[in-house]
C-alpha positions as CSV (number, residue, x, y, z in Angstrom):
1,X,144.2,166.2,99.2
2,X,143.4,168.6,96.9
3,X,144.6,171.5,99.4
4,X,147.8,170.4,99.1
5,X,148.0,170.7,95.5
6,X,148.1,174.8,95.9
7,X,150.8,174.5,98.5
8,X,153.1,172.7,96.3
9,X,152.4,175.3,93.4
10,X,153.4,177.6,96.3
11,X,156.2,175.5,97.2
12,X,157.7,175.1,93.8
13,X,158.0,178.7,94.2
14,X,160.6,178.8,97.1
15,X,163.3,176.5,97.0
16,X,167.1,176.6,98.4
17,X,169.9,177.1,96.1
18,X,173.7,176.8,97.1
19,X,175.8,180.1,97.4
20,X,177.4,182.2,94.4
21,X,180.5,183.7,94.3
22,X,179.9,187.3,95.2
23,X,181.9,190.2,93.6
24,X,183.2,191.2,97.1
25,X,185.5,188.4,97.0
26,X,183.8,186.6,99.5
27,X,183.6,182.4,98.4
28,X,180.5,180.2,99.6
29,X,180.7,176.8,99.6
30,X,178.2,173.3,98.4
31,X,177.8,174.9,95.7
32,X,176.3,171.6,93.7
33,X,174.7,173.3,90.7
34,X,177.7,174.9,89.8
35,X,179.6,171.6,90.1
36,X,176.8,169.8,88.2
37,X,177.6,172.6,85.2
38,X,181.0,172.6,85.4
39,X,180.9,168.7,84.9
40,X,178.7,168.9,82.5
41,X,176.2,167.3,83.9
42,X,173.5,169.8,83.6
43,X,173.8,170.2,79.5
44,X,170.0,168.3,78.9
45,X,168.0,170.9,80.9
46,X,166.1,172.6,77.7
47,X,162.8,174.5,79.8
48,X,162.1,175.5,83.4
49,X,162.9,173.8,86.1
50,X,160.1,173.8,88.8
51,X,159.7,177.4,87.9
52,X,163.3,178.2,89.3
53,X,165.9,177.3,86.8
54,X,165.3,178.7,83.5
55,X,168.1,178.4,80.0
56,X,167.8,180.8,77.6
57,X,170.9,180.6,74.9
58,X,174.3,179.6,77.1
59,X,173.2,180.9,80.1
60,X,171.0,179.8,83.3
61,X,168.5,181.8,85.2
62,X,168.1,180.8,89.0
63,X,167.2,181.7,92.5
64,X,169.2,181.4,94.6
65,X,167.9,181.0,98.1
66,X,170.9,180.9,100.5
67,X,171.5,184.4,98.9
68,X,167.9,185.8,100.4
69,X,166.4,184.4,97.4
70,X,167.7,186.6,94.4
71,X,167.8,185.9,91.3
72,X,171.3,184.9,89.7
73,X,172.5,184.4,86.7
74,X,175.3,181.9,85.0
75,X,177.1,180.5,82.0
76,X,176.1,177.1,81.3
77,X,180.2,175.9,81.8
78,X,179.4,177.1,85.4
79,X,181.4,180.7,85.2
80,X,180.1,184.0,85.1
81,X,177.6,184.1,88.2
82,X,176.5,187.3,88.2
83,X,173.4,188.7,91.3
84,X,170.8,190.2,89.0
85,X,168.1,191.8,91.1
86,X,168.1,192.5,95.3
87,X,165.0,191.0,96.5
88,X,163.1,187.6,97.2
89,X,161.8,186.4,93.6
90,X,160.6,183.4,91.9
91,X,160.9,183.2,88.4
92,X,157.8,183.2,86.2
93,X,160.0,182.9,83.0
94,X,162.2,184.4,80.4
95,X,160.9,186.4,76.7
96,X,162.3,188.3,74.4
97,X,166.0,189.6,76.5
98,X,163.3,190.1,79.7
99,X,163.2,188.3,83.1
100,X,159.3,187.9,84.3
101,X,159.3,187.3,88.4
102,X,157.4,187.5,91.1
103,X,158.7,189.7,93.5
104,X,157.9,188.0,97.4
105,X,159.2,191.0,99.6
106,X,156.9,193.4,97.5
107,X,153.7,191.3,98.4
108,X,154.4,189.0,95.3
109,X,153.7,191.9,92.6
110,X,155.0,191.4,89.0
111,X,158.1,192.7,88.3
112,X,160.3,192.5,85.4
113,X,164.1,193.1,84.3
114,X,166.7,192.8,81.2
115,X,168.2,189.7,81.2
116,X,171.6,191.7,82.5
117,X,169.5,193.0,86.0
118,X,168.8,196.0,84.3
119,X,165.9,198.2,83.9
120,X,164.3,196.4,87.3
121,X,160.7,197.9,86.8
122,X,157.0,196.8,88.8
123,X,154.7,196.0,86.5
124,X,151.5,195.2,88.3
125,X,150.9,195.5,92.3
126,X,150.0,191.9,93.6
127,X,148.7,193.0,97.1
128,X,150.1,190.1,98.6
129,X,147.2,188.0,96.9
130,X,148.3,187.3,93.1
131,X,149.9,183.7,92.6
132,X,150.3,181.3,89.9
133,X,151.7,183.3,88.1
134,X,151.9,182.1,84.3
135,X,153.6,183.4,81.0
136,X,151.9,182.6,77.7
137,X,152.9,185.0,74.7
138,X,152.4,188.9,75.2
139,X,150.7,188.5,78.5
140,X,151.4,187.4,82.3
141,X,148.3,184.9,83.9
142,X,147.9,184.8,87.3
143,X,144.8,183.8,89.9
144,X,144.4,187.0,92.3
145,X,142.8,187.3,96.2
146,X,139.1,186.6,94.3
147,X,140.3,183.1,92.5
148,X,139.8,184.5,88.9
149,X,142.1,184.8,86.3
150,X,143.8,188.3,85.2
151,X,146.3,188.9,82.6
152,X,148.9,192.0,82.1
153,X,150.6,192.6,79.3
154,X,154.1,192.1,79.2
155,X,154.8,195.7,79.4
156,X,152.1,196.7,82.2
157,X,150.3,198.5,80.0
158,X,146.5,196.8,80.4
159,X,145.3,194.6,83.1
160,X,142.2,192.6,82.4
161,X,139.9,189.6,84.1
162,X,140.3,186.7,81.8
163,X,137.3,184.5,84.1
164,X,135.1,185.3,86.5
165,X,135.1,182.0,88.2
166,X,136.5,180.7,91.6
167,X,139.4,178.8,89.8
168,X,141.6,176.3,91.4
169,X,144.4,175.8,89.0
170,X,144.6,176.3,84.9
171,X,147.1,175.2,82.4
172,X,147.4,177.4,79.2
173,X,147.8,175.6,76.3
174,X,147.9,177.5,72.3
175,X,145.0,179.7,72.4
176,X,143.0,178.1,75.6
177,X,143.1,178.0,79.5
178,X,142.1,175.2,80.5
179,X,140.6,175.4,84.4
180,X,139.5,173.7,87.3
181,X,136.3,175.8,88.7
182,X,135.8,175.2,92.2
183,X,132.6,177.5,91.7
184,X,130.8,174.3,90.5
185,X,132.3,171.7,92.4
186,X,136.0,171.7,90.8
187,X,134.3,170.3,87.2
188,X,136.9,171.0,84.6
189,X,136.6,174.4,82.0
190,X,137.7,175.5,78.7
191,X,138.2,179.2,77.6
192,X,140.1,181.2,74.8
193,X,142.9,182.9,76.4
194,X,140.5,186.6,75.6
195,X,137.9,185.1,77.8
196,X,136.0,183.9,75.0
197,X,134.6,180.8,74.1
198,X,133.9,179.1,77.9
199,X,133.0,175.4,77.5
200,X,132.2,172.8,80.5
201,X,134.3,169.7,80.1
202,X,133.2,167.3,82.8
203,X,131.4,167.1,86.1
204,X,133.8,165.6,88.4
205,X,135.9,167.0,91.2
206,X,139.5,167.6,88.9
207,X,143.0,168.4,89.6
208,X,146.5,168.4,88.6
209,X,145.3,169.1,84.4
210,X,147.6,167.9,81.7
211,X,147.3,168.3,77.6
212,X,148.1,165.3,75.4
213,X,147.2,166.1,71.5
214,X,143.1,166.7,71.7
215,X,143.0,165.4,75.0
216,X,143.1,166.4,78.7
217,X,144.4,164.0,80.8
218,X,143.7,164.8,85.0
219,X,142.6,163.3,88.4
220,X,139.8,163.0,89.5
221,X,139.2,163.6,93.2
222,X,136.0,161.8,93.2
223,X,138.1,158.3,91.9
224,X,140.8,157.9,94.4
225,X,142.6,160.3,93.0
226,X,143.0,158.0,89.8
227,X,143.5,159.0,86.5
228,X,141.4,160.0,83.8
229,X,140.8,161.5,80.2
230,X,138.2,163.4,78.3
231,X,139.3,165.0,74.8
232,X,139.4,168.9,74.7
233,X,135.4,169.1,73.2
234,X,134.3,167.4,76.4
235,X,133.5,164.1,74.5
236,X,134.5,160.6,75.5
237,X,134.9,161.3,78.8
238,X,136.6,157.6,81.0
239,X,139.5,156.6,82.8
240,X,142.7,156.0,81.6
241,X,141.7,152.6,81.8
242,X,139.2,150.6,82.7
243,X,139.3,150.4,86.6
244,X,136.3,148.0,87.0
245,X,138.3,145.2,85.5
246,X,138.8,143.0,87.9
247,X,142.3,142.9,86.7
248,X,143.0,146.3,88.1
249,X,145.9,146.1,90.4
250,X,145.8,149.7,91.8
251,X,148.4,151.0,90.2
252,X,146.7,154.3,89.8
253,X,145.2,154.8,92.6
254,X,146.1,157.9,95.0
255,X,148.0,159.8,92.4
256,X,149.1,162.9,93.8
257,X,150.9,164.8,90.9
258,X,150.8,164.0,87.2
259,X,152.3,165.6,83.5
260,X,153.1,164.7,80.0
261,X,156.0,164.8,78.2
262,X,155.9,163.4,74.4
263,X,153.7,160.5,74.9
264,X,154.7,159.8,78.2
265,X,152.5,160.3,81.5
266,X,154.5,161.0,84.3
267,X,152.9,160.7,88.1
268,X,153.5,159.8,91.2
269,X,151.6,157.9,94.2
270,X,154.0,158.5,96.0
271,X,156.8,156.9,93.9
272,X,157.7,158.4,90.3
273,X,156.2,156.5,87.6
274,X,155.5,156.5,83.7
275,X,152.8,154.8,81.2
276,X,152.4,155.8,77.6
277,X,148.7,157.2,77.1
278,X,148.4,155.0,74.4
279,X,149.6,151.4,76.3
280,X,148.5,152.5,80.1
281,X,148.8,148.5,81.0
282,X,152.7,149.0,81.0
283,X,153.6,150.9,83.8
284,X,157.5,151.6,84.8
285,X,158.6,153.3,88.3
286,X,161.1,155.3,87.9
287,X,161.6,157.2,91.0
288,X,161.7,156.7,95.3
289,X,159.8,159.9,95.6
290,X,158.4,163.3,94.0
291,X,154.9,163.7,95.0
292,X,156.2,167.6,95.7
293,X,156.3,169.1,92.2
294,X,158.3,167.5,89.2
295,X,159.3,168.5,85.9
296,X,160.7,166.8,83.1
297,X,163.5,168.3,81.1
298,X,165.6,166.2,78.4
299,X,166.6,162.7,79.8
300,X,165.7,163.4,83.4
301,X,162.6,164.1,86.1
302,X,163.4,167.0,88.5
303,X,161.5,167.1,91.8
304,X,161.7,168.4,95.1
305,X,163.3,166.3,98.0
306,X,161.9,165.2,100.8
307,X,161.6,165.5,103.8
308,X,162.2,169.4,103.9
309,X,161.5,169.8,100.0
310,X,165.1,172.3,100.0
311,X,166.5,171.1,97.4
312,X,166.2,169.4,93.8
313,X,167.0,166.0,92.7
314,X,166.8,164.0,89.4
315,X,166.3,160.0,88.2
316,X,166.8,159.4,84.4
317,X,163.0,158.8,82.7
318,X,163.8,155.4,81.7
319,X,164.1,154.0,85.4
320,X,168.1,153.3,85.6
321,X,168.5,155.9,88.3
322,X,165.4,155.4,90.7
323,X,167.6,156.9,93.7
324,X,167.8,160.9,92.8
325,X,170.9,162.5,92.0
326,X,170.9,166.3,94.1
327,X,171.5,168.7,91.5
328,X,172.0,172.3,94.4
């Protein structure tokens, strides 16, 4: 189980988008996000979409995969498309008028460019080993061929080790990363985002990590995959709920992919669901599928589509749409 959880952070990384427009003239066709923002039916995105569709102001930043994977940009009323760089990316995000991607036919080194394709400059050499990539602030995150965390500054100016454990995944949160450290037995890590400051939050096997207020919310791979909770001091330590209860219907068991939006939980085992952390006895499906990678970005859940996980669909978060919409 927990083997697949890198390939989907792999596979969030290099999905299909529908042709552009090219300046040459020549016209491609299905080209459903462009219809989705031409209808206006894209307007609630506000972050990233599974690391490949980023807003910034009135414009979208996307690879597009049926173009060799470059990445594109476009005005949010669906005009403007405009081929920004010439190789096979995945966007890590957007700061400050620059583009941070991973560049995939350079052996996935960090590259960045202006937000108009220009000044397309290398910032660190990945070796073909670098992934997971992650922007927080002034500096780039990313797990390397040795499973610890580096950072670069945003300019490729310094390059440092941030932890010098085998880590699995991290989330970065404020001033914190919080990691999974498969060098004692996946148990679940703290430290300051200098590499300061390492704490030991729990001693179970832990995946897919999640932030709610003080707490971290995860599964644990020792519980069926269910889910659990220990507040970001490593106190009070349990399940979401109590799964001894001979009440317990199952309804968290298996989970393969979990995150939190407001005070929502999101996860899927297989099917899309929801419970508030705070009432975890009321759970609502709201999705056929999405155990792939989701995101959640104003009124709607974005995931990858099975069977071939090509392409990107979306079911409202209060349950009214369970069959996905295809948004490219």
């Amino acid at each position: 189980m927990k083997s697949l959880s890198i390939v989907k952070n792999v596979i969030i990384l290099l999905l299909c988008y529908s042709s552009l427009i090219f300046n040459s003239g020549c016209q491609s066709t299905n080209d459903l996000f462009q219809e989705n923002l031409t209808a206006n039916r894209m307007g609630d995105i506000s972050g990233s979409i599974l690391n490949t569709i980023v807003k910034q102001g009135d414009k979208f930043y996307y690879v597009n995969d049926d173009a060799g994977g470059k990445i594109y940009s476009i005005f949010k009323d669906g005009t403007g498309k405009k081929k920004l760089n010439k190789c096979e990316s995945s966007i890590i995000g957007v700061k400050d008028g620059w583009i941070y991607y991973n560049n995939i036919d350079k052996k996935n080194d960090l590259y960045r460019m202006k937000i108009d394709g220009t000044e397309n400059n290398k910032l660190k050499s990945g070796d073909g080993y670098a992934y997971y990539y992650v922007l927080n602030g002034d500096w780039v995150y990313y797990l390397f061929k040795d499973n610890n965390i580096y950072r670069t500054k945003v300019d490729g100016s310094v390059t440092e080790r941030v932890v010098n454990d085998s880590v699995y995944e991290m989330n970065i949160v404020d001033d914190f990363i919080y990691y999974v450290n498969r060098t004692d037995g996946g148990s679940l890590y703290k430290i300051k985002v200098d590499g300061k400051e390492r704490t030991k939050l729990n001693n179970v096997d832990t995946y897919c990590i999640s932030i709610y207020k003080n707490w971290v919310v995860f599964l644990n791979y020792n519980d069926n995959n269910r889910l659990y909770k220990v507040k970001t001091d490593g106190t009070n330590f349990s399940g979401l709920i109590n799964y001894k209860d001979p009440s317990y219907n199952g309804c968290f068991d298996n989970v393969e992919k979990l995150t939190i939006d407001g005070d929502w939980i999101y996860y899927c085992n297989p099917e899309i669901n929801r419970v508030k952390f705070d009432s975890p006895l009321i759970t609502t499906k709201i999705g056929n599928s999405g155990s792939y990678g989701f995101t959640i970005c104003g009124d709607w859940v974005y995931f990858l589509l099975e069977p071939n996980m090509n392409k990107i669909g979306r079911v409202n978060i209060d349950g009214t749409t369970v069959n996905p919409q295809v948004v490219n």
